[in-house]
C-alpha positions as CSV (number, residue, x, y, z in Angstrom):
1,X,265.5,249.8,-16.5
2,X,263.6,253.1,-17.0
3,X,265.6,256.4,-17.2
4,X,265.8,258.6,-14.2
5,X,263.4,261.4,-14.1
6,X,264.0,264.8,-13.7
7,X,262.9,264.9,-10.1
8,X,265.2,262.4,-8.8
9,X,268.2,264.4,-10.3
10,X,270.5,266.7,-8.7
11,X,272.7,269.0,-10.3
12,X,276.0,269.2,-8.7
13,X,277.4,273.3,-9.4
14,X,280.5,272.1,-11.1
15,X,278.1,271.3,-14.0
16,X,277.5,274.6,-14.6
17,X,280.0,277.0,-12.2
18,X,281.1,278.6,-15.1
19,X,277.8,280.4,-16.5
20,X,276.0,280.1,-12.9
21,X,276.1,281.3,-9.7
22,X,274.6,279.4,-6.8
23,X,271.3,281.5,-6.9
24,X,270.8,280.6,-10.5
25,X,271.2,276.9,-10.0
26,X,268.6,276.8,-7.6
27,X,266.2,278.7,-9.8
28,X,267.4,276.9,-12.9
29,X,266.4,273.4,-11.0
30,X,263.0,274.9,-10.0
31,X,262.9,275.9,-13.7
32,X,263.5,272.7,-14.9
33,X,261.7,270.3,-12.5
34,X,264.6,268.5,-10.9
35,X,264.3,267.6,-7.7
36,X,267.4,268.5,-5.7
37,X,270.9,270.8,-6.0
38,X,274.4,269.8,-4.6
39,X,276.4,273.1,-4.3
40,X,280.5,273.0,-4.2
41,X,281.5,275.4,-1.2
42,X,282.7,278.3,-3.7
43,X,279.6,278.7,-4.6
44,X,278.0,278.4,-1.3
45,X,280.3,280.9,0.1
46,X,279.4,283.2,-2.4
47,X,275.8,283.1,-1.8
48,X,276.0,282.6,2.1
49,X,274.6,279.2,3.6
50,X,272.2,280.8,6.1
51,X,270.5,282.9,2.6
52,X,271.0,279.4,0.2
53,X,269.4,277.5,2.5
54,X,266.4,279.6,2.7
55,X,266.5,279.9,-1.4
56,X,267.0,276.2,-1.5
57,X,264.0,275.6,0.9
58,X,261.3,277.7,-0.9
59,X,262.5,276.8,-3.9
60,X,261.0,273.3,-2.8
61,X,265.0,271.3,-3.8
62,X,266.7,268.6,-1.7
63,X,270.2,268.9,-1.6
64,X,271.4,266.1,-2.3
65,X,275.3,266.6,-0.9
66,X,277.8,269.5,-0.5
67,X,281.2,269.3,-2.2
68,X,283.8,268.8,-0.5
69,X,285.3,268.3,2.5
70,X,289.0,266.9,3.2
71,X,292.1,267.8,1.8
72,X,293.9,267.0,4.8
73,X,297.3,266.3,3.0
74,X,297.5,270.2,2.1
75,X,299.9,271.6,5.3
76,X,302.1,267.5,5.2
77,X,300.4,267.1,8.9
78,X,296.5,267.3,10.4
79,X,296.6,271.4,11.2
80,X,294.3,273.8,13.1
81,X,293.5,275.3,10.1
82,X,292.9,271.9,7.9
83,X,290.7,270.6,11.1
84,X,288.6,273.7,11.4
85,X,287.9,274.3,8.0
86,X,286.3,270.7,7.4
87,X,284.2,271.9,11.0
88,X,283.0,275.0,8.9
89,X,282.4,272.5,5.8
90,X,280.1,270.5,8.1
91,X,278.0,273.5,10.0
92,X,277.7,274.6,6.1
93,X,276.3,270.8,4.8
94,X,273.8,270.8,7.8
95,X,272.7,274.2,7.9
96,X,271.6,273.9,4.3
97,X,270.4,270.1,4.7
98,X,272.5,268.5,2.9
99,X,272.4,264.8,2.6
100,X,276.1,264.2,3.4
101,X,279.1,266.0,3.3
102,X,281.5,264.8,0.3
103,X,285.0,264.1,1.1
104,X,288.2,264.3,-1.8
105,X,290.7,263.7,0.8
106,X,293.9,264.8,-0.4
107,X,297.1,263.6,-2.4
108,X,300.6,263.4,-1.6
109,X,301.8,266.2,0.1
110,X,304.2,268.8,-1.6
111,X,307.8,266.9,-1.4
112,X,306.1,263.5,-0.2
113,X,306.5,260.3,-1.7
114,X,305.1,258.5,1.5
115,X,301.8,257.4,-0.2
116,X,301.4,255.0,3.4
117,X,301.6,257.9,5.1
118,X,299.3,260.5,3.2
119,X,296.8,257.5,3.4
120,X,296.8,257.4,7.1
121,X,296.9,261.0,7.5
122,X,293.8,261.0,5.8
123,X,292.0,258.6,8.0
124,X,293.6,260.7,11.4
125,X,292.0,263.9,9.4
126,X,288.8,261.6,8.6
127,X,288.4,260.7,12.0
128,X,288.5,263.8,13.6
129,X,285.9,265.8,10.9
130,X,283.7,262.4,11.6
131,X,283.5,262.8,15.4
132,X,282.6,266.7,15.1
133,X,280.1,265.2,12.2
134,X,278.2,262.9,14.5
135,X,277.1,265.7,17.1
136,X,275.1,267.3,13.8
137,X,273.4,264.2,12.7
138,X,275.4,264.6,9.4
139,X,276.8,261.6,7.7
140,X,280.0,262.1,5.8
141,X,281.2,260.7,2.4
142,X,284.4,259.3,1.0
143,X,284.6,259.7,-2.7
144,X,287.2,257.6,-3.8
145,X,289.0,259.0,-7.0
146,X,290.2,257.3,-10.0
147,X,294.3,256.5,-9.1
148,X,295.3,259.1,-11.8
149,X,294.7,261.8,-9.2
150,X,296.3,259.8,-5.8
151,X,299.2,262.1,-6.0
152,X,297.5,265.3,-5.7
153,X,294.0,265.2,-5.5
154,X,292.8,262.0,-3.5
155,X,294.9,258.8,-2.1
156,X,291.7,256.6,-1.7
157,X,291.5,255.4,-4.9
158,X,289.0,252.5,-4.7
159,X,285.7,251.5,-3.1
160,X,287.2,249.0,-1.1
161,X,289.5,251.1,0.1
162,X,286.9,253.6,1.4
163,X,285.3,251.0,3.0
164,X,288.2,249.4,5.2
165,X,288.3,252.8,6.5
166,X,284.8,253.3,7.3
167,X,284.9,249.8,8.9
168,X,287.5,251.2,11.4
169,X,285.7,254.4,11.9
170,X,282.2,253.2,12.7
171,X,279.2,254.8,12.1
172,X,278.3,258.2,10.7
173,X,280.6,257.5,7.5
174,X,280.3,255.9,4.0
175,X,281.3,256.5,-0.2
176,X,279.9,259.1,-2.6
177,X,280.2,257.0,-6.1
178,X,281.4,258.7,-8.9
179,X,281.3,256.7,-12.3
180,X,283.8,258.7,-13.4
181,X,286.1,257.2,-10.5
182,X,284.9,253.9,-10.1
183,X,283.7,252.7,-13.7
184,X,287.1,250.8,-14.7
185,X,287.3,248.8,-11.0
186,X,286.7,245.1,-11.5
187,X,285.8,244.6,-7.8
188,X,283.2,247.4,-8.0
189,X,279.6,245.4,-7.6
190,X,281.6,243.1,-4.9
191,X,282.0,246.3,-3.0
192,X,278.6,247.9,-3.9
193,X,277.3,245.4,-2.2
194,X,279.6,245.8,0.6
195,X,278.8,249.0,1.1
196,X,274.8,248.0,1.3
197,X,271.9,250.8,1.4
198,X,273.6,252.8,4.7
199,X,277.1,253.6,3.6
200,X,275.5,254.2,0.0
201,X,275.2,258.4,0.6
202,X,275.8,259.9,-3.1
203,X,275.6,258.3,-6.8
204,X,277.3,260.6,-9.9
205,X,276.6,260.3,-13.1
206,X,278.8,261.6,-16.1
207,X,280.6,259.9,-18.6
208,X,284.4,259.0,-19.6
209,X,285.1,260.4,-23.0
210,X,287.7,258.1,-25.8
211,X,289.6,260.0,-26.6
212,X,290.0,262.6,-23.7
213,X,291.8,266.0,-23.9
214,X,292.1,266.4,-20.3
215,X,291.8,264.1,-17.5
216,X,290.5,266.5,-15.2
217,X,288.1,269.0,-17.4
218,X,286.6,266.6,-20.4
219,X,284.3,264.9,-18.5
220,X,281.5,263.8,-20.6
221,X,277.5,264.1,-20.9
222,X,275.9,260.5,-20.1
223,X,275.8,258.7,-23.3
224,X,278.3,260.6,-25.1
225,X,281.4,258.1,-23.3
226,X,282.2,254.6,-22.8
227,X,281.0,254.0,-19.1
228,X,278.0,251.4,-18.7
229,X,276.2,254.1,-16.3
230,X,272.4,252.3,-16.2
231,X,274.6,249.1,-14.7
232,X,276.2,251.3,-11.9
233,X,272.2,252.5,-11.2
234,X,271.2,249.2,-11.3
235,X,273.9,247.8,-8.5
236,X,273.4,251.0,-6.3
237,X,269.9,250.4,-6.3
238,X,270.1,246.8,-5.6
239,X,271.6,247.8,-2.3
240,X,268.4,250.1,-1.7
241,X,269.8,253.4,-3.1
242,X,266.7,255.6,-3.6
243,X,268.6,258.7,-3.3
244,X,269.0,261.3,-6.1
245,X,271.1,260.6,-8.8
246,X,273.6,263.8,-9.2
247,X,275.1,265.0,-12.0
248,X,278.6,266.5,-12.1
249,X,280.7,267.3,-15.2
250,X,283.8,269.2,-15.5
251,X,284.1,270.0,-19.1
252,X,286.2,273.6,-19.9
253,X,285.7,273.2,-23.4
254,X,282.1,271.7,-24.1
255,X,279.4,272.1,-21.4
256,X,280.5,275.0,-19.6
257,X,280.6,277.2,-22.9
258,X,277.3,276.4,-23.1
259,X,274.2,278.3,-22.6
260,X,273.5,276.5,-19.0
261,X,269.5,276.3,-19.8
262,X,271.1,274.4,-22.9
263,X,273.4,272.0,-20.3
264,X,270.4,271.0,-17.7
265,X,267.7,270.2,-20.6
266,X,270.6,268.0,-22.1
267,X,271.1,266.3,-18.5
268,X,267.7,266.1,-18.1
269,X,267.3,264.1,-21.8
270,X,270.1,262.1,-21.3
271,X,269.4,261.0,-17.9
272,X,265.8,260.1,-19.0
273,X,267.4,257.8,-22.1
274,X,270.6,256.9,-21.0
């Protein structure tokens, strides 16, 4: 298999939210020849969707997601507030033409430990974002996360998971793959496979450090961990994934004290030879 070219990449903000704002991601990709940005909504905010979009657009970039929707466990019930906020998150993802609309649903809520219950407030929360979702043609995206963060960050922990609920949901709704989330599950190409080219919306790239000094902020540059990331690349595209291939680390005490220029030619090497 061939490394992925700098055009087919996407940098996800997170990569570099520490040195860059939104406005210098997009020029930075221009800069650098790769092909598409995926902004968190931080970053979005900052910069106003209606102005990023335009950036994005004459700056020639796809976009290959927007991160995140979800967290409908915050209030312990499906609120006003929790189901207009993921209404906002999607007029943002389509106004800036983003691929899908990535969804880290929520833990446990504060005093909870109901994890049945967080799960299928999740899908009540899911299903309601997904109908508003389907009048603006915008497909939305399950990421599940590794099981470490199910009590605070995400209680759809696996692909299959993800799936069972986007079978009961219908259409409009698939998985963002994160290799950083999905690396250690044994039914993973099973699933891939599952999932087939429509509910394949978003593919991440990154890499699991040994050891790690922090689950959460020590994600790794591809290559530099113990995560098989070309054999991932190889079952998404199996399925017909031809979408870009994004690019997210969280890394508080590597890559984002870096100069960013520095961080997108290293993703840009790695990705080629990794």
């Amino acid at each position: 298999m061939t490394g992925v070219d700098a055009s087919r990449l996407s940098l996800n903000t997170a990569t570099v939210r520490e040195q860059w704002t939104l406005a210098q991601c997009i020029d930075g990709c221009a800069r650098h020849g790769i092909g598409a940005v995926s902004p968190w909504r931080d970053k979005l905010q900052e910069m106003g969707p209606t102005a990023a979009a335009r950036a994005i657009r004459d700056a020639g970039l796809g976009v290959s997601g927007l991160c995140r929707g979800g967290w409908y466990t915050e209030d312990g019930s499906l609120t006003r507030k929790v189901r207009d906020d993921n209404r906002r998150a999607v007029d943002e993802a389509a106004e800036i033409g983003a691929a899908c609309l990535v969804m880290v649903v929520g833990g446990l809520p504060k005093g909870s430990r109901d994890l049945p219950a967080a799960q299928a407030l999740v899908e009540e929360g899911l299903a309601d974002t997904l109908d508003y979702a389907r009048t603006a043609g915008l497909p939305v995206a399950i990421e599940p996360l590794h099981p470490m963060y199910a009590g605070d960050r995400a209680c759809v922990n696996t692909t299959r998971q993800a799936l069972d609920i986007c079978d009961r949901l219908g259409d409009g709704i698939g998985v963002a793959l994160d290799v950083y989330h999905v690396w250690w599950d044994f039914e993973i190409a099973t699933q891939i496979a599952r999932a087939g080219r429509d509910r394949l919306l978003a593919f991440h790239i990154c890499d699991w450090l040994v050891p790690t000094s922090d689950l959460l902020l020590d994600r790794g540059m591809m290559g530099d961990g113990v995560i098989d990331i070309a054999a991932y690349r190889a079952m998404v595209e199996a399925q017909g994934f031809d979408g870009f291939v994004e690019v997210e680390i969280f890394s508080a005490d590597n890559w984002w004290t870096r100069d960013a220029d520095e961080v997108l030619a290293t993703v840009i090497e790695r990705a080629r030879n990794c």
